[in-house]
C-alpha positions in Angstrom: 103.9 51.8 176.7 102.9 52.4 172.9 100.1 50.1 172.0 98.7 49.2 168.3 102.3 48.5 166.3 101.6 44.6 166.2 98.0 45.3 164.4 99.5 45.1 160.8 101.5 42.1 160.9 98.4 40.5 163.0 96.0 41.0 160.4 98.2 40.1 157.3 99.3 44.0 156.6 96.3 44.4 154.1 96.3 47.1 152.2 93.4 49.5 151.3 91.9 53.1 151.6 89.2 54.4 154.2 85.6 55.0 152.4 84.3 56.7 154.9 87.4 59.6 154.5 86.5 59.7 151.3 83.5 61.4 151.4 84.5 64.1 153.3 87.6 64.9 151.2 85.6 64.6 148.2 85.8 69.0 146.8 82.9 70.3 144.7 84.3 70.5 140.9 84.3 73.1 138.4 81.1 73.9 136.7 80.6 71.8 133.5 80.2 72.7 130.6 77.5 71.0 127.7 81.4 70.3 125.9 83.0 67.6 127.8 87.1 68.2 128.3 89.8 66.2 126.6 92.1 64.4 128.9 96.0 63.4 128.3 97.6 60.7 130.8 101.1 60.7 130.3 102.8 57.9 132.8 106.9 57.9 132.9 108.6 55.0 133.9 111.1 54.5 136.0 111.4 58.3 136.9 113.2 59.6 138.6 111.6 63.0 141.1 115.2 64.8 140.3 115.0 64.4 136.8 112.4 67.2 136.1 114.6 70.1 135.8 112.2 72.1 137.4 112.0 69.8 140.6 115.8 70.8 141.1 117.3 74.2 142.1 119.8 76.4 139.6 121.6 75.6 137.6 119.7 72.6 135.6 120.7 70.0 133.4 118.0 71.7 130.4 116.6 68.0 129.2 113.5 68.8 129.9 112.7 72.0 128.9 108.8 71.5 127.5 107.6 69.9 130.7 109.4 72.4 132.7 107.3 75.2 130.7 103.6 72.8 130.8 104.7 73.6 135.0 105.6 77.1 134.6 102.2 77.4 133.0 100.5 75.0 134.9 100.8 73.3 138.0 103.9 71.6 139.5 102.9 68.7 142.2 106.1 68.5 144.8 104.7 65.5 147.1 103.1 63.2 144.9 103.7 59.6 145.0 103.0 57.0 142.8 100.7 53.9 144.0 103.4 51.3 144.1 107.2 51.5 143.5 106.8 49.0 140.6 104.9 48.7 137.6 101.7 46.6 137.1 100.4 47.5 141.2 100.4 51.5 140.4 99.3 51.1 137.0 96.1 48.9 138.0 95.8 51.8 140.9 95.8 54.2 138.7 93.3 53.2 136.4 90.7 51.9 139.1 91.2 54.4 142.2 92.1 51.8 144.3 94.9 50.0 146.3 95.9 47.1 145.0 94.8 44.7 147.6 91.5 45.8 146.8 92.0 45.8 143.1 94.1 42.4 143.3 97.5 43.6 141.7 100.7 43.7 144.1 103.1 42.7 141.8 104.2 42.3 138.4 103.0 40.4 135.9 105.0 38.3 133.7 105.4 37.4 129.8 103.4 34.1 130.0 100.9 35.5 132.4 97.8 33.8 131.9 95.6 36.7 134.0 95.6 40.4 134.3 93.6 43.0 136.4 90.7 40.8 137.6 88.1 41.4 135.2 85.9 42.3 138.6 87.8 45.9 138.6 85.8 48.8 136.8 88.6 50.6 134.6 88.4 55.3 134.0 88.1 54.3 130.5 85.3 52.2 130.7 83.5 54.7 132.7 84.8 57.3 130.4 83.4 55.7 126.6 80.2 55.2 129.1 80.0 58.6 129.0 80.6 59.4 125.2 84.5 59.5 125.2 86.9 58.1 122.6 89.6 56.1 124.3 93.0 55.4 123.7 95.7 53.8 125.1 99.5 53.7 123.5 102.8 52.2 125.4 103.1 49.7 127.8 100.0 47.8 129.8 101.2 45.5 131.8 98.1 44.3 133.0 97.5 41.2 131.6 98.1 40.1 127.7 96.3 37.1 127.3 92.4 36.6 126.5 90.2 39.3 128.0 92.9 41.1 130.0 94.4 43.0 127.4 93.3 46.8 126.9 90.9 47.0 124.5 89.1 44.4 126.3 89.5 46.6 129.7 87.7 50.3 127.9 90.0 51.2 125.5 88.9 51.8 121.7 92.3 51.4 120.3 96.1 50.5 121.7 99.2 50.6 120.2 101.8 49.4 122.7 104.1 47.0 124.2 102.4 44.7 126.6 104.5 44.5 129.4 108.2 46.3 130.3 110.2 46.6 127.0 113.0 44.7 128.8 111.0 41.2 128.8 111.6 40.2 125.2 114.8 40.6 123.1 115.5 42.5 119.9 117.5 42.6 116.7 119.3 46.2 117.9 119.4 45.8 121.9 119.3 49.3 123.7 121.5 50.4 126.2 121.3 47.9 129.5 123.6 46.8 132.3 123.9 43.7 131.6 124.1 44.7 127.8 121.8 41.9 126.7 122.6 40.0 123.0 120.2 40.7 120.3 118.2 38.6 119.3 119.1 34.7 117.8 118.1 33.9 114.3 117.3 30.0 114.5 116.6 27.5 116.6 113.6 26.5 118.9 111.2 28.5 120.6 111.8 28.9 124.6 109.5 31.1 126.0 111.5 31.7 129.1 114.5 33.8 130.8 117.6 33.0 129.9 119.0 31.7 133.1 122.7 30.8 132.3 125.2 31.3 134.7 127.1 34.3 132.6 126.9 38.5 132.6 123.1 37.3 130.3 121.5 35.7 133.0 118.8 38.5 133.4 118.0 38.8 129.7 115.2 37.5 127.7 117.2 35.8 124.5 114.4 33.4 122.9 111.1 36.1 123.1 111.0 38.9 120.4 109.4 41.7 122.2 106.2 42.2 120.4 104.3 45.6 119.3 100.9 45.3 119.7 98.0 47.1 117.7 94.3 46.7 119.2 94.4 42.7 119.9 96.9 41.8 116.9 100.9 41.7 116.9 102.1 44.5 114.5 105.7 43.4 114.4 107.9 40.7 116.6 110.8 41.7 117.5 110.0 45.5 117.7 112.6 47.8 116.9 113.4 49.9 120.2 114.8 52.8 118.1 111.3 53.4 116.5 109.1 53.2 118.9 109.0 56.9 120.0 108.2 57.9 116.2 105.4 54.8 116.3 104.1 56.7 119.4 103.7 60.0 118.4 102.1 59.4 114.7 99.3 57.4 116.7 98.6 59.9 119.7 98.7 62.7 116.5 96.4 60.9 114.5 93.7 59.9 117.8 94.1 63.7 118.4 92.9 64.8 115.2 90.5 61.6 114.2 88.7 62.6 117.6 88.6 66.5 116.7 87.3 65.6 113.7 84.5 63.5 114.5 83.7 66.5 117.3 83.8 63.6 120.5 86.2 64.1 123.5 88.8 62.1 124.1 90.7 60.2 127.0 94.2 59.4 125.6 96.4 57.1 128.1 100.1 57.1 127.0 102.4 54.8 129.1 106.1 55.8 127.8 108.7 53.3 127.5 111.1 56.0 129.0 112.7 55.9 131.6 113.1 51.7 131.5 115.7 50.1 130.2 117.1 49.4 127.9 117.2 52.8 126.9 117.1 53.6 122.9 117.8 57.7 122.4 117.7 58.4 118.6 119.3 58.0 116.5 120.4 54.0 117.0 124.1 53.0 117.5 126.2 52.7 114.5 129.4 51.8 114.0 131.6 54.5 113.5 128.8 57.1 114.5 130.1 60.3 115.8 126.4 61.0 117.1 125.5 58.6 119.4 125.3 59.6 122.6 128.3 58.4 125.2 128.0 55.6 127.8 127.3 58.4 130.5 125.3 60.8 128.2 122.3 58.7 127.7 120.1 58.6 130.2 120.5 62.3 129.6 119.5 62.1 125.9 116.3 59.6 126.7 115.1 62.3 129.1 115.3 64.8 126.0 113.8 62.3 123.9 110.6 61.8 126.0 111.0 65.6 126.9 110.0 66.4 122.9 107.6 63.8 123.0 105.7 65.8 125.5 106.2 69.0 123.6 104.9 67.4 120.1 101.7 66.0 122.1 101.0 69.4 123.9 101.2 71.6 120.8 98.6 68.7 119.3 95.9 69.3 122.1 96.4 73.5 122.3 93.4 73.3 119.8 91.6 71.5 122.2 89.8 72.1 125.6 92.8 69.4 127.2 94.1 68.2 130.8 97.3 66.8 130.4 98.9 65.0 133.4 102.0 63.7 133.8 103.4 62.0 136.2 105.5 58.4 136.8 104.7 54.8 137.8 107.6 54.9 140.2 110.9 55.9 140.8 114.8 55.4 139.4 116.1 51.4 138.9 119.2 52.2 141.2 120.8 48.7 140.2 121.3 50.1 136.4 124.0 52.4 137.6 124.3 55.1 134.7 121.2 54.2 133.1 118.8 55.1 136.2 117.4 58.4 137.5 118.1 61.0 140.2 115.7 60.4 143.3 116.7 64.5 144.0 117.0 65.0 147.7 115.1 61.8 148.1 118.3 59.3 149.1 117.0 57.2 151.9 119.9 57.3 153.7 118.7 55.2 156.6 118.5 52.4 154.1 121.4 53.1 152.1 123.6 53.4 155.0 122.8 49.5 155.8 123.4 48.5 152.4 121.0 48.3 149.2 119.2 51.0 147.0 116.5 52.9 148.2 114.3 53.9 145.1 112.1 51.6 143.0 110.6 48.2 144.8 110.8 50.1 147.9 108.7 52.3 150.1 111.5 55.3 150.6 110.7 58.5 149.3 113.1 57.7 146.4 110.6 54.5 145.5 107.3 56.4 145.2 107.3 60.4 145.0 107.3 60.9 141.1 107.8 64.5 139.3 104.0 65.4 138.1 102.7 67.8 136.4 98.8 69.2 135.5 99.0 71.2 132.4 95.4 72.8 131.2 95.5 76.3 129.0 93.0 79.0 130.4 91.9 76.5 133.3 94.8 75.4 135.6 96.4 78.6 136.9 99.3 79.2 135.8 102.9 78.8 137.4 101.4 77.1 140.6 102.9 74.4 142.9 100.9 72.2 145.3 102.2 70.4 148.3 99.6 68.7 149.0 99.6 64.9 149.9 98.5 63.3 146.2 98.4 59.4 144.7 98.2 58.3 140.9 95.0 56.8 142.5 93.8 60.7 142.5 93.4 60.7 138.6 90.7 58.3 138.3 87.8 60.7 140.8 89.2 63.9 139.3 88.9 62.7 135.8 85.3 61.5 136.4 84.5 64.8 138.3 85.8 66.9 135.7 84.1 64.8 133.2 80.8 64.4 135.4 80.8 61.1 135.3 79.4 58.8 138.9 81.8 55.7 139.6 79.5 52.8 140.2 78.8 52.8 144.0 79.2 49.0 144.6 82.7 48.8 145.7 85.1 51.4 147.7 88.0 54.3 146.6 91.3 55.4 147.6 91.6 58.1 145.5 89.8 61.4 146.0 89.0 64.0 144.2 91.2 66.7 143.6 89.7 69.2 141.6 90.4 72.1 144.4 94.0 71.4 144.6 94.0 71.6 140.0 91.7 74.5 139.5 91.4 76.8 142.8 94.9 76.3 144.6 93.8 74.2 147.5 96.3 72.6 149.5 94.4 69.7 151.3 95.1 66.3 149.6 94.9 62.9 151.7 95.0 62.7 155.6 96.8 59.5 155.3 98.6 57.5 152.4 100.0 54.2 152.8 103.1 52.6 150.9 102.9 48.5 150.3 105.5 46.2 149.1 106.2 46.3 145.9 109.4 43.7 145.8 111.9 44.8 148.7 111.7 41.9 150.8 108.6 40.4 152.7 105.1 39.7 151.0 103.6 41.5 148.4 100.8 44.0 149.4 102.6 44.3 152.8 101.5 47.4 154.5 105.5 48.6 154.8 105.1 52.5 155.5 102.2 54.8 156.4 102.4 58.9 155.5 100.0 61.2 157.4 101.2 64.6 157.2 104.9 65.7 157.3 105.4 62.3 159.0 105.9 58.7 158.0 106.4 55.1 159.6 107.9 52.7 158.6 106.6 49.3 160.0 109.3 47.2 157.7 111.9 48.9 155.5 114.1 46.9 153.3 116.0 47.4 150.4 116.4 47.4 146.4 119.9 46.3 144.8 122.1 49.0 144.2 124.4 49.8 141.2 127.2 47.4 142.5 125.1 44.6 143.5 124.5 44.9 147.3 121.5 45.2 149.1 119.8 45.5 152.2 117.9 43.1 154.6 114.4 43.3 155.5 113.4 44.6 159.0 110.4 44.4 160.9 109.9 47.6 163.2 108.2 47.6 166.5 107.4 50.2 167.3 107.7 51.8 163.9 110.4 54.1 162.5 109.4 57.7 162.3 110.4 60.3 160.2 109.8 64.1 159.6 109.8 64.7 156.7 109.6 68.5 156.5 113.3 68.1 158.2 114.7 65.3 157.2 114.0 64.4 153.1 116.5 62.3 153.2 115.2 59.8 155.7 118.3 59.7 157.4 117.2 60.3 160.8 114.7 58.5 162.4 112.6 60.2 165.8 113.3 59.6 169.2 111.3 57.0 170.4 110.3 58.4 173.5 109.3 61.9 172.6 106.2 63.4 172.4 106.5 64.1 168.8 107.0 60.6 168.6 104.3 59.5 170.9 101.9 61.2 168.9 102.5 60.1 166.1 102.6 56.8 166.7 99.0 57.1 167.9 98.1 58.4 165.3 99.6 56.2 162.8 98.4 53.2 164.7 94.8 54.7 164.8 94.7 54.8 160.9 96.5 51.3 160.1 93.6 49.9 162.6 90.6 51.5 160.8 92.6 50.5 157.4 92.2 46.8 158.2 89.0 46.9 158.9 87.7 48.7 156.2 89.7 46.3 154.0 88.7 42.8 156.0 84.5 44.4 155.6 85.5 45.2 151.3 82.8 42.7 149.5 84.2 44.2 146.1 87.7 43.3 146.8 89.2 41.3 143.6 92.2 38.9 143.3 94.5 38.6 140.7 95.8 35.6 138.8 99.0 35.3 138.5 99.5 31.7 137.6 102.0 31.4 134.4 101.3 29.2 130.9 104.0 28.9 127.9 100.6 29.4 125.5 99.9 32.6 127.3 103.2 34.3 125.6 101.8 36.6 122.7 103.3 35.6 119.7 102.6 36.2 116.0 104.2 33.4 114.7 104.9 30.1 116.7 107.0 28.6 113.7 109.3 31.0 113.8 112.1 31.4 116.2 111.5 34.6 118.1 108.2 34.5 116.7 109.1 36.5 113.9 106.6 38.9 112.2 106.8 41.7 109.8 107.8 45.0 110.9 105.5 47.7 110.3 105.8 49.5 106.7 
């Protein structure tokens, strides 16, 4: 008889990390140098793991030619997940180290939010300016707006971004979207809410101008989507060489408003324009648009002593049809075979492994690959290592230190990873699937909606689904229940979800998020105005 499988759904399926295994994955870092190093976070969103060329065999599609060369002279990351399958839970993991029922964020946060990360949670970029760093956010938060909760209130120096998904606000020129939402209305009252008619619109916001944000004012309201990649590049340029200037080192965090919809490739749609890309080209032509932004930022920082890291937030929006990613080999097909999507919102390979890369001239080895078992939560101890910086010891990590695996080759990353609910069905924060090794169990699976509109149901699974991974990337084919394989696993899996809950239930520094909504809490530069018009930047 297999014994443990209720535990998680006893105990409320909490979600956290093991301190104690921390410590003894923890890897000795490089030796420092009196010159602090430069560090580059680059997050994707929506991303797909397929569509990095160099994730992919011959031939390639060619969009994204710069940050296949960053991994040819680098390191490429093949089994790397992000902390959450949707937005605000992996970003708040990946700038505290922590899951985010101990950080409080397990699910989005919306436009009239009134809180953000709990103001409880120690952020890298506080710790970082601690230790004599300029820092520097640009693109999208999305971790609270309103009072203290927006970024330069949370470590950041400066910030120039959008302060949630640039889908939750309407503009003048729409991008390209499925539905294709209106632009935005000229007159009539303020509504700060989703449009909710019964028509092809009923998912778009048509009465908030999405607003740009610079440090804690709004720069211009309703941004214009088809400059926002030239807004973000001038500002990471200018940080770059303001900061080399002044001789300080610099922690630069650039959230990109690819791969979200609604998708706005330059040059913007124009009647009669023969160079706008077609209704099945653009998702191609966004990918070669943030592909150049990644090539104009790394030619910045070769003057520098710079880690740049990209990676993604989670993966493809399956329900957006031509406008979403490629999951590569990743399909879920356990899921999709019973209806739904299998990519972002759930916990199927397809939600959560994200194309990342380490780039890092003369340090990094060049043309490397590491399988080893990673989490966005990773960057926040590696930065701090590299930067030899102590996180405060009052409260517990999920991330660990991978220096070894960066700068030496190692292979070892985490023993165990688990996957929570991010929006497929059940609570959020649900403990849905647990990795260790080439393995991974799925206590509930469920499903995102598809291009087409269906989707899954939720299941509960007792004893859990089990799949190998090594064999079986598409999660198509779960293990026989009653084999040894199986049996061990299951132990094993068990074992791990039961010291998981207890470490979390014994947490004193766990936060909670509020996620209560207000109409005041929408950021707005001009409440007279309909939209809440503002000027546009000169």
């Amino acid at each position: 008889m297999l014994t443990g499988f209720k535990l998680p759904f006893v105990c409320g399926m909490l979600l956290c990390g093991l301190f104690f295994h921390l410590a003894s994955e923890r890897v000795v870092g490089v030796q420092k140098s009196s010159k602090k190093p430069n560090f580059i976070i680059i997050l994707a969103d929506d991303i797909g793991w397929g569509d990095l060329d160099v994730n992919l065999p011959e031939p390639r599609a060619n969009n994204t030619p710069n940050l296949d060369l960053m991994a040819q002279q680098g390191l490429r990351f093949s089994d790397f997940h992000s902390p959450a399958s949707t937005c605000s839970p992996s970003r708040a993991s990946i700038l505290t180290g922590r899951y985010g029922l101990r950080n409080g964020v397990t699910h989005n946060f919306a436009v009239s939010s009134v809180g953000g990360l709990p103001l409880s949670e120690v952020t890298l970029p506080q710790l970082l300016r601690r230790a004599g760093y300029y820092t520097a956010m640009i693109g999208k938060w999305h971790l609270g707006h309103n009072g203290p909760y927006g970024p330069t209130k949370r470590g950041f120096d400066y910030y120039l971004g959008v302060p949630y998904s640039n889908d939750m606000g309407c503009t003048d020129i729409p991008g390209y979207d499925l539905p294709q939402c209106p632009a935005c209305g000229s007159s009539g009252p303020q509504i700060f809410r989703l449009r909710r008619n019964e028509d092809k619109h009923a998912s778009c916001y048509s009465k908030v101008g999405l607003p740009l944000i610079e440090n804690s004012s709004i720069a211009e309201q309703p941004l214009d989507l088809w400059t926002l990649t030239q807004h973000y590049q001038s500002a990471a340029l200018r940080i770059m060489h303001e900061a080399r200037e002044r001789g300080q080192p610099y922690f630069i965090y650039i959230a990109l408003a690819h791969m979200h919809v609604p998708l706005a490739p330059a040059p913007p749609p124009a009647t009669g324009a023969t160079h706008s890309p077609s209704d099945n080209q653009v998702y191609a032509a966004s990918l070669r648009e943030m592909d150049r932004l990644v090539g104009w930022i790394r030619s910045a920082s070769r003057r520098d002593d710079t880690l740049i890291w990209f990676t993604g937030d989670n993966g493809p929006w399956e329900q957006k049809c031509q406008y979403a990613g490629s999951t590569g080999p990743f399909k879920g097909k356990w899921q999709t075979k019973r209806g739904g999507g299998s990519a972002k919102t759930t916990t199927w390979e397809g939600g959560h492994r994200v194309p990342t890369v380490a780039y890092w001239p003369g340090v990094i080895p060049a043309n490397s690959t590491s399988s080893a078992l990673l989490s966005g939560m990773d960057i926040f101890p590696t930065l701090l290592s590299l930067a030899g910086v102590t996180p405060p010891s009052d409260r517990r990590y999920d991330g660990i230190d991978v220096t070894n695996v960066l700068l030496h080759g190692g292979q070892t990353g985490h023993e165990v990873l688990f996957h929570p609910n991010s929006g497929a069905g059940g609570r959020f924060g649900d403990l849905q699937a647990v990795r260790t090794g080439k393995y991974k169990a799925f206590y509930m699976t469920g499903a995102a909606e598809a291009c087409g509109g269906k989707s899954g149901a939720q299941e509960l699974h007792d004893p859990p689904l089990i799949f190998d991974l090594e064999h079986d990337k598409t999660e198509e084919t779960p293990l026989n229940v009653w084999t040894p394989e199986y049996q061990e696993t299951a132990e094993r899996v068990a074992l791990w979800t039961e010291q998981l809950l207890w470490d979390i239930a014994t947490d004193q520094s766990a936060s909670a998020a509020d996620y209560t909504t207000d109409s005041s809490a929408v950021p707005c530069c001009n409440p007279t105005q309909p939209l809440c018009r503002c000027l546009s930047l000169a």
